[in-house]
N, C-alpha and C positions, 0 to 999 in steps of 0.2 A: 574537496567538492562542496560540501555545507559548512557553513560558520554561522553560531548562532550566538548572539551575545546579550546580553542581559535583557534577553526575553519576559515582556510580561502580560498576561494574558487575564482580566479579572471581570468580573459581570458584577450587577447589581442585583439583588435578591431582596424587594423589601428596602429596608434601612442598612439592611448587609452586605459588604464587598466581598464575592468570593473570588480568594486568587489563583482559579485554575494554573495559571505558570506564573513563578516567582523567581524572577530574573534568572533567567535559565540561560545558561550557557555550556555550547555544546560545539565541537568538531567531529564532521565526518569525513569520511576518505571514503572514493570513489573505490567500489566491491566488498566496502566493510557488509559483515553481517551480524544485525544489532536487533537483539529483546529488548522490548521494555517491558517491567512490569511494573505489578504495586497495584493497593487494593483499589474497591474501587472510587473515584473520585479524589484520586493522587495527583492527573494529570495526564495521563499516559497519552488519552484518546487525544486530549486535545493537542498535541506535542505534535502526537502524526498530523492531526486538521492544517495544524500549522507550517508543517513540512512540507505539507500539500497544497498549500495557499487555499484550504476552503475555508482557514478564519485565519484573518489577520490581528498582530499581537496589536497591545495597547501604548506600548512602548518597545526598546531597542531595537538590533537590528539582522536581519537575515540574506546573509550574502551566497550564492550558490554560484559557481563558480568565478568568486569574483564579482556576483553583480547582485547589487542591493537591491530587494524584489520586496521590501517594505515599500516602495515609492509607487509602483508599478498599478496601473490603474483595473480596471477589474476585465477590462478586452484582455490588456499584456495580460494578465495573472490568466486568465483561462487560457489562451495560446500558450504560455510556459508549463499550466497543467498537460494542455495535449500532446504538446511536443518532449516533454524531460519526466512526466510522473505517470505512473500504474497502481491501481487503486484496488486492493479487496478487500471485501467487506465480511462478515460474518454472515450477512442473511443474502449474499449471493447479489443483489438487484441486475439481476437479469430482466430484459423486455418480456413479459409474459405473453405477448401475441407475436414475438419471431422467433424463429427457428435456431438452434444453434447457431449454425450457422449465420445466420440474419444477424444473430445479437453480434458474430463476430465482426462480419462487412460494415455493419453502421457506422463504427468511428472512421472505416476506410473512404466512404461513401462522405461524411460530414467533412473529409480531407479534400474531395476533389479528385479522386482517384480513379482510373479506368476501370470499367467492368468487369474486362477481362484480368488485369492485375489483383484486382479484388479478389477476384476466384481466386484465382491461382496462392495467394498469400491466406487466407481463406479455409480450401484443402489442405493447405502445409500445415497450417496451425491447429487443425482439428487433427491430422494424421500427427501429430509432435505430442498431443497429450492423449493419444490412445481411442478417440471417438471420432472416426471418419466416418463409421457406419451408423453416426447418431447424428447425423448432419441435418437433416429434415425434421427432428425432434424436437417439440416444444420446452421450454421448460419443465411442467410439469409432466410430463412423459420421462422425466432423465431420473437420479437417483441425486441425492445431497453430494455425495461426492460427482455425479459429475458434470451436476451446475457449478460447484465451484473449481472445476477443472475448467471448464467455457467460459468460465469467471476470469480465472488465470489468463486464458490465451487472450481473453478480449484485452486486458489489462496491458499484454504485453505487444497486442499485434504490431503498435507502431514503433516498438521498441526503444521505449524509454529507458533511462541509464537508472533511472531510480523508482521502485518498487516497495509501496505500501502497503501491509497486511494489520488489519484489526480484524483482532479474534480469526484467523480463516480456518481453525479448524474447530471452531465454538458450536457449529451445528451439527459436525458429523459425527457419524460413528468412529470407533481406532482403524479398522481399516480403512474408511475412503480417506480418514482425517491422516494415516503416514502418505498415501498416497500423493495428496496434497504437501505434504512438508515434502517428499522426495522431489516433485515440482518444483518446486520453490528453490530449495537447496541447489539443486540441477541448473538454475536461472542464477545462481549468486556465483555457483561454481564458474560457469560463462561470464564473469567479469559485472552483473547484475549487482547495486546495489541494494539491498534487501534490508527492511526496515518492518519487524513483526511486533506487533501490540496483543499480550497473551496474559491470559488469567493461567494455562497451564502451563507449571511448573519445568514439566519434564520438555514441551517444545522450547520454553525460556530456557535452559539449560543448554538447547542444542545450539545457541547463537554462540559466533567467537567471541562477542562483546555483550556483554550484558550489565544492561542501565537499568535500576530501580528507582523510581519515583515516590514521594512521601506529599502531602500538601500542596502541591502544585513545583515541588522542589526535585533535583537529581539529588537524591543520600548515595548512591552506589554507579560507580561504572569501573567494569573489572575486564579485562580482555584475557582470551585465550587462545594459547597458539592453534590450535584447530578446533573443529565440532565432533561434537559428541559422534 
């Protein structure tokens, strides 16, 4: 699915080169489910940006199925976000002035989609993560967990094959934060590619592949026959 080959990713700080990604190379396969971790300012975050085409590397190359999306100019690169990647964040960025709901129809709406399809996919997706009776709710009317439940579904309404998670359970409590890994896991288990960015241990443990980062370097990528 991904091929990533001698990735590099560095900024200028001052008179200093820092090498966020150091010729990184990496293979996925379409429904792997992969941790990254490593402290912080190893690389992690930026790995996902870059999976995600919201930063482009400084050198090599990034093929997803086959097609080098290094080249690709910054229209195609947003089109390949809306259509192929799902994005969650740690601090939710939900639209503060729409509804559940609302925040879930906008990317349907930014598609060109009918009103009534909207709906309809909409309901499904608020009834799929447990808050159809929280449809009319603002954001801050909801609880941490279940902004980033309406996080999740926004993420997935269009049903991209590949799903990025930084920090998603970094703001919640242990219960809304399994609630969320059950999501999640639930979405890899349907064939979902799932790619989580975590400071905690015990969620990095639960992926079947788990890649450790150092320097802007991969030191570790270990896979296992199922999750924890």
């Amino acid at each position: 699915m991904i091929k990533l080959q001698d990735i590099c990713r560095f900024f200028k700080v001052g008179d200093e080169t820092v090498h966020a990604l150091d010729k990184v190379t990496l293979d996925i396969s379409r429904g792997d489910y992969i941790s990254i971790m490593g402290a912080s300012g190893s690389g992690k975050s930026t790995l996902l940006n870059m999976l995600g085409l919201l930063d482009m590397p400084n050198s090599g190359s990034y093929q997803f199925e086959g097609k080098e999306l290094t080249t690709l100019s910054e229209e195609k690169r947003a089109t390949f976000r809306r259509e192929n990647v799902g994005f969650i964040f740690q601090s939710f960025h939900l639209i503060p002035r729409l509804t559940a709901a609302g925040n879930l129809e906008l990317p349907l709406m930014l598609m060109g989609m009918a009103p009534k399809e909207r709906h309809t996919k909409v309901k499904d997706a608020l009834a799929n993560i447990g808050l159809a009776d929280r449809a009319n709710h603002l954001p801050k009317q909801l609880s941490g967990g279940q902004q980033q439940r309406v996080a999740i579904a926004r993420a997935m309404i269009l049903k991209p094959p590949l799903l990025l998670a930084d920090e998603p359970t970094g703001n919640l409590d242990t219960h809304s934060g399994n609630d969320v890994v059950k999501i999640l896991e639930e979405l890899n288990a349907s064939g979902i590619t799932l790619i989580v960015v975590t400071h905690d241990l015990e969620l990095g443990e639960r992926a079947t592949r788990k890649i450790k980062m150092l320097d802007g370097k991969i030191i570790e990528d270990v896979t296992s026959e199922k999750p924890i």
